[in-house]
C-alpha positions, 0 to 999 in steps of 0.5 A: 785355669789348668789348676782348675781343669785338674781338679776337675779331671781328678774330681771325674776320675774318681767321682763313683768311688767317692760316692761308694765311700760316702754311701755308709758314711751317709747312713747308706743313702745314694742319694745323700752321698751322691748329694755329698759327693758334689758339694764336696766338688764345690768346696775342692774346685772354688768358683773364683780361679783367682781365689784358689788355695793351693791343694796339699800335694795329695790331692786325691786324699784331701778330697776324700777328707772333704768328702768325710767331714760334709758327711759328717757334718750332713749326718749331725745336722740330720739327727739335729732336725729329727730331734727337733722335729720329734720335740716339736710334735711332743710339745705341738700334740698334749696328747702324744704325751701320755702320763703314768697314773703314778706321774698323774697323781702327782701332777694333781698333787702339785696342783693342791700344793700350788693352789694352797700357796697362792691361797695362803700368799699376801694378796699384792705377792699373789696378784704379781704372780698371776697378773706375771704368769697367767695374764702374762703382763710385763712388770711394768704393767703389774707394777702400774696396776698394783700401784707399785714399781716394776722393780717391786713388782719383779719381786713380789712374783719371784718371791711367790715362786720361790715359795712356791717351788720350796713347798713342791721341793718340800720333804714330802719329795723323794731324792 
């Protein structure tokens, strides 16, 4: 129990100071470091006295790499989230995405060169791959609906997007 009350009397002696030093390493936010400071006493003073790991001889620095790596470790779960969060409003909102008229010209002739494979496909290939990729029906019930395996199915709606992307992949693309 007096290992524990030590920790803690070291935690409260230099707690300011741990909170100056994680303020920059929090991108200068007090209130994440003040945040951090804490968890850092969680993890430096355990909740089962009986489980305690013994503290390296210098206690003082062992809690200031505590507190550095749970900075650390805050900090690139923040730039995670805000990179999660800003490719899900791309990909919530079409209309954030704006097109050059360059890049919409070549979405359109994408679209000719799509349209024109499927035309020009065997119907049970084209069938596989719309009923695959529009309706989106398993293999199986592909495969039921044109009287085929799932298997053969499986293989009809590749063997459409193979075709499909050698013809956008074509030598019309530049490198």
């Amino acid at each position: 129990m007096q290992h524990d009350h030590d920790r803690l009397k070291l935690y409260l002696t230099h707690r300011s100071a741990l909170v100056d030093y994680a303020t920059p390493l929090a991108g200068g936010s007090r209130a994440q470091a003040e945040d951090i400071v804490q968890e850092a006493y969680f993890r430096f003073v355990p909740r089962d006295p009986d489980s305690a790991a013994p503290i390296a001889e210098k206690p003082l620095p062992y809690l200031y790499r505590i507190v550095r790596n749970l900075a650390f470790d805050w900090m690139r779960r923040g730039a995670a989230e805000t990179r999660r969060d800003s490719s899900h409003a791309v990909l919530s909102d079409p209309a954030r995405v704006q097109s050059s008229p360059e890049e919409e010209l070549q979405h359109r002739e994408d679209l000719r060169i799509v349209a024109a494979v499927l035309a020009d496909l065997p119907l049970p290939m084209r069938q596989a791959f719309e009923l695959q990729r529009f309706g989106g029906l398993s293999f199986q019930q592909i495969g039921a609906r044109l009287g085929v395996s799932s298997a053969t199915a499986h293989r009809l709606a590749q063997a459409a997007l193979v075709e499909i992307m050698r013809r956008l992949q074509g030598p019309r693309r530049k490198p």
